[in-house]
C-alpha positions, -999 to 999 in steps of 0.1 A, spaced: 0 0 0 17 32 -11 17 61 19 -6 88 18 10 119 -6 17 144 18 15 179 2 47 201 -3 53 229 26 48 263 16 74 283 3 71 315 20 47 330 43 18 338 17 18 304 8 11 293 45 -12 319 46 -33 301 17 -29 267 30 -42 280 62 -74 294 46 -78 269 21 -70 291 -9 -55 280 -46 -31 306 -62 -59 309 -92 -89 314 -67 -69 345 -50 -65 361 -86 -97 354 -93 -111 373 -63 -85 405 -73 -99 401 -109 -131 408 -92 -117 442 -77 -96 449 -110 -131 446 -131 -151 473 -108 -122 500 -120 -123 490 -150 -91 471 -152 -82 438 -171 -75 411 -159 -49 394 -146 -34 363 -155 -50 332 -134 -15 323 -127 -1 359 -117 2 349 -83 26 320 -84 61 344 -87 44 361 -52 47 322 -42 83 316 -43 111 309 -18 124 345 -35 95 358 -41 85 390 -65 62 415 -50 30 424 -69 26 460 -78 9 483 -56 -29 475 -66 -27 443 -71 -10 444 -34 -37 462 -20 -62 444 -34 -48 405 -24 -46 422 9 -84 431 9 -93 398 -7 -75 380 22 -84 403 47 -124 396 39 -117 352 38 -95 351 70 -125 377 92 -90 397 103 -70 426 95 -42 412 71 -12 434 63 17 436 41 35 422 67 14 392 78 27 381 39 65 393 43 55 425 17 69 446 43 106 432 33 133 454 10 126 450 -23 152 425 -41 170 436 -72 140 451 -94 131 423 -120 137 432 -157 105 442 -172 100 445 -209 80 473 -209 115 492 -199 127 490 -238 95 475 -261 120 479 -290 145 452 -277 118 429 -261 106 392 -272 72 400 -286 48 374 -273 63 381 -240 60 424 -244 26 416 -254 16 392 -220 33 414 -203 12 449 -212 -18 423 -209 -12 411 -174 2 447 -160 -10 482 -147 9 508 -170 -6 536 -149 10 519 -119 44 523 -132 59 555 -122 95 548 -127 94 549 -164 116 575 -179 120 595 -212 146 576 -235 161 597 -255 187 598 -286 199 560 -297 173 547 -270 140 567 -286 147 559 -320 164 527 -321 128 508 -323 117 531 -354 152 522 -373 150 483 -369 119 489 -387 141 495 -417 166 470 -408 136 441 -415 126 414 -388 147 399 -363 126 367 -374 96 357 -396 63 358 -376 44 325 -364 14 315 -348 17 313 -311 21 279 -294 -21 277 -289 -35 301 -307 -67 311 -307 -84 315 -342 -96 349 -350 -128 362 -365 -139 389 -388 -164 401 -359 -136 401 -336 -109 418 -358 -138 442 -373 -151 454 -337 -112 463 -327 -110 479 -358 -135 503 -348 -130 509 -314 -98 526 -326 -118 548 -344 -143 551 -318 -116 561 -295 -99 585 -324 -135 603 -326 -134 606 -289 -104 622 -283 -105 645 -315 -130 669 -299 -118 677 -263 -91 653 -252 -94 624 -229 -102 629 -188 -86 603 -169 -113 580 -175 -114 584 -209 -75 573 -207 -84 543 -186 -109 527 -206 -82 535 -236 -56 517 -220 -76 486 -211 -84 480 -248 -47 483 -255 -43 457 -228 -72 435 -239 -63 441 -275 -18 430 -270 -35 396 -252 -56 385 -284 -21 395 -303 -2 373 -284 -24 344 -288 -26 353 -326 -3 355 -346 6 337 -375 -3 348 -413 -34 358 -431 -53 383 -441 -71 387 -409 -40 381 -394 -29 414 -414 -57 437 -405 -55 430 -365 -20 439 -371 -30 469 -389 -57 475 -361 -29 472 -330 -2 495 -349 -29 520 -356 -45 516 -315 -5 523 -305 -6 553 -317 -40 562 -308 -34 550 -271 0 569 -274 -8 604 -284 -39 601 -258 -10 599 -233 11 628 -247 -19 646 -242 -24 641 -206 13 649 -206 22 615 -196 55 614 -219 75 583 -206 43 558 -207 35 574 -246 67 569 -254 64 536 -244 35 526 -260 46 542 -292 77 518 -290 57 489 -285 37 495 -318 71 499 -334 77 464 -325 48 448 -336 53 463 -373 90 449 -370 71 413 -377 43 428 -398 62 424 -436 37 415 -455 7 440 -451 16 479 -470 -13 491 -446 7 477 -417 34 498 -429 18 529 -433 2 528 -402 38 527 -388 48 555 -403 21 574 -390 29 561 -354 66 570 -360 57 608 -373 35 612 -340 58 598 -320 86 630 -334 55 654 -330 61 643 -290 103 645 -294 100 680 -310 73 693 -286 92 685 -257 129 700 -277 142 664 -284 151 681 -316 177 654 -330 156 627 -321 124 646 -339 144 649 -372 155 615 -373 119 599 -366 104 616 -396 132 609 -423 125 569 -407 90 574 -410 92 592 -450 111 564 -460 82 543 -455 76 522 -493 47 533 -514 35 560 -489 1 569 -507 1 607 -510 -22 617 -474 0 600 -451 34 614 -469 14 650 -464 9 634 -423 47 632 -424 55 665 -438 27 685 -422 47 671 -390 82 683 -407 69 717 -411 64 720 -368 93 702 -360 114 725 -382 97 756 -365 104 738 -329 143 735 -340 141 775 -353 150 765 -393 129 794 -410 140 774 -443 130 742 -437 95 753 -422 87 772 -464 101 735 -476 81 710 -455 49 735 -460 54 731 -497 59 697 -498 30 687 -471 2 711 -495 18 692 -524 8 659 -512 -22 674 -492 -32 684 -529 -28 650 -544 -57 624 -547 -46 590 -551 -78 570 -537 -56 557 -512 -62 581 -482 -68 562 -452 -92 568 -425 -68 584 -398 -52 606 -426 -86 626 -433 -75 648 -407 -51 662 -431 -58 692 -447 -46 726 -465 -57 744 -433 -42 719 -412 -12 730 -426 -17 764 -423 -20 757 -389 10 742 -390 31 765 -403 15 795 -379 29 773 -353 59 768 -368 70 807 -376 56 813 -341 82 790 -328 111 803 -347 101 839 -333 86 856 -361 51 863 -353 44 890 -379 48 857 -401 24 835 -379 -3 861 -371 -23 857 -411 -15 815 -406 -32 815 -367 -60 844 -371 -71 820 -398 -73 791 -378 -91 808 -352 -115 820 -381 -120 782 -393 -123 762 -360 -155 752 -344 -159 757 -306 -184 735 -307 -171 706 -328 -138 708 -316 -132 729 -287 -98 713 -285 -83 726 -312 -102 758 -307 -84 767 -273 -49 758 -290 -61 775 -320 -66 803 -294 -34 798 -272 -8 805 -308 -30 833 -311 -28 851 -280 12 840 -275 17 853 -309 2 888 -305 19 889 -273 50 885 -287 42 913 -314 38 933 -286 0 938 -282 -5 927 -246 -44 941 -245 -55 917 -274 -34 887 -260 -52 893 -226 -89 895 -243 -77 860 -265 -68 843 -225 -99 855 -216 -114 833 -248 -91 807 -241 -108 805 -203 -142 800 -215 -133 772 -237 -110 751 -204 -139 737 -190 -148 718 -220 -111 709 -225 -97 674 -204 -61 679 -229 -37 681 -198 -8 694 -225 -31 722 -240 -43 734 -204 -3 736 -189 1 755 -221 -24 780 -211 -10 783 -173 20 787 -189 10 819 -212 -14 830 -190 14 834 -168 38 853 -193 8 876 -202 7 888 -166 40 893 -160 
């Protein structure tokens, strides 16, 4: 008669913990998925809490601490605390997360990773900047580090699947085109972006549905990434711009792929030149222009960004060269226009170039480029870009010297804030509301 098995002693103290109460790993992430789905979070893996279960264990992040500690609390009927659990311990050495640098990262594992994980939660991320912020956009031109393949059990995809993701990323465009995204605009956002990296983990492979989720995530990347410029959240865009930049290093196959890319590469040098990461602006866009078959919108996207990071870097003559190039391609109809390139028009790069000559401190030159855009932009469509439209305005009659007309354009500006959740167009306004009064 063979003895009785005799189950392995825990490895640390959570583990006794849960053999005391007569909880399983997966049933104590199932209760924190419970927490996680009242905020509006995604879940977490049903094995997240095994690497929490070792003789070294890793300690969750701060929610998902708090929350096993309210989920234990509630089954034992006592207070339990970060140190009941040995939480209350120095942190080892911090464990390498991918998220750190997308561009160097195995994808499948970048992609669980962002599924399982809180990017709000992670503070720590920095700005990368020169070889660091553009090395993900150049592999793109290097080619793949391997050819793409279906995921060890992957799950098959469907057109109603692939077609609803498709337009929630134009759902979400349309939402943050008119005012900008509050913080629970950005939440729901990045829980898509979460949802959306764990279907492409478990899907890839080739195909032409294969080609338009691709497509869909590149596209959402960028979305997801200028939403978090926006609220002035630079590291965590950055880092989601990267990420889409990885995906498309697999992606060799689809031109709309591709193009998509360079659109996320252009915005992500829109964020480089308005924070004065000139270099790093500069070399972005020539990546992202060098894009094949670029059908004429999105090479009047790349240029219409050229002409305002030219202004940022104060190059009078690049600013007359990118405008004549982006109107040129602006002005060109090729059928091939696609739906996140509509945005692009002659007035949009008028704006542009006010902007830019604003920039490079000649607002004599700007004045006739931002008075028009004031002219043309509806308050109530798009109050957004009204209060920016507003902002050059009143900074560049400022600057011309007319400190009455910049104070009644502030006073403009103010009605508009409260319709306004752009963090990056408000700080603007602080900024020049400040300059005004001074």
């Amino acid at each position: 008669m063979e003895p009785a098995a005799v189950d392995a002693p825990p490895a640390n103290i959570l583990g006794a913990l849960l053999q005391q109460l007569g909880v399983r790993p997966e049933q104590l992430v199932a209760r924190i998925n419970q927490l996680r789905a009242r905020r509006g979070c995604s879940p977490l893996s049903p094995k997240a809490a095994y690497p929490w279960l070792r003789e070294n264990p890793s300690l969750p992040q701060p929610d998902n601490q708090s929350d096993a500690l309210a989920v234990l609390t509630a089954k034992a009927g006592r207070c339990i605390t970060a140190s009941d659990v040995g939480w209350d311990l120095p942190r080892c050495r911090a464990r390498h997360r991918h998220l750190d640098a997308p561009g160097d990262a195995p994808l499948e594992a970048l992609l669980q990773e962002i599924s399982q994980g809180d990017l709000m939660d992670r503070r720590s991320l920095l700005m990368l900047t020169g070889a660091a912020a553009t090395a993900p956009a150049l592999a793109l031109l290097l080619g793949p580090i391997t050819e793409a393949s279906a995921a060890p059990g992957g799950a098959r995809l469907s057109d109603g699947l692939v077609t609803t993701i498709e337009n929630t990323v134009r759902d979400l465009r349309s939402m943050d085109d008119s005012a900008g995204s509050s913080a629970g605009d950005l939440t729901w956002a990045i829980g898509i972006w979460q949802s959306t990296s764990r279907v492409m983990a478990q899907t890839r492979g080739q195909g032409p549905l294969i080609d338009r989720i691709q497509t869909a995530y590149v596209e959402l990347s960028e979305q997801v990434g200028w939403m978090l410029f926006d609220a002035r959240q630079h590291p965590h865009a950055q880092r989601v711009y990267h990420t889409g930049m990885r995906l498309a290093r697999e992606c060799t196959t689809s031109l709309a792929t591709q193009h998509a890319a360079a659109n996320l590469i252009a915005s992500t040098a829109y964020q480089a030149a308005w924070l004065g990461h000139h270099n790093d602006a500069a070399q972005l866009l020539d990546i992202s222009g060098r894009t094949p078959d670029l059908p004429s919108a999105v090479a009047a996207v790349i240029s219409d960004r050229r002409v305002y990071a030219a202004g940022r870097r104060q190059d009078p003559g690049a600013v007359a060269r990118f405008r004549d190039e982006a109107l040129a391609h602006a002005g060109t109809q090729d059928g091939r226009t696609p739906w996140w390139a509509t945005w692009l028009t002659p007035e949009s790069v008028d704006a542009a170039t006010g902007r830019a000559w604003l920039a490079c401190g000649q607002p004599s030159r700007a004045l006739p480029f931002l008075t028009s855009r004031v002219e043309a932009v509806s308050a109530v469509d798009y109050p957004r870009d009204r209060l920016l439209a507003v902002l050059d305005l009143a900074d560049t009659v400022h600057k011309g010297g007319d400190a009455d007309q910049a104070r009644d354009l502030l006073g403009q500006a103010e009605d508009l804030l409260g319709r306004v959740s752009s963090k990056r167009v408000v700080h603007r306004y602080e900024n020049l509301s400040a300059a005004v009064a001074a």
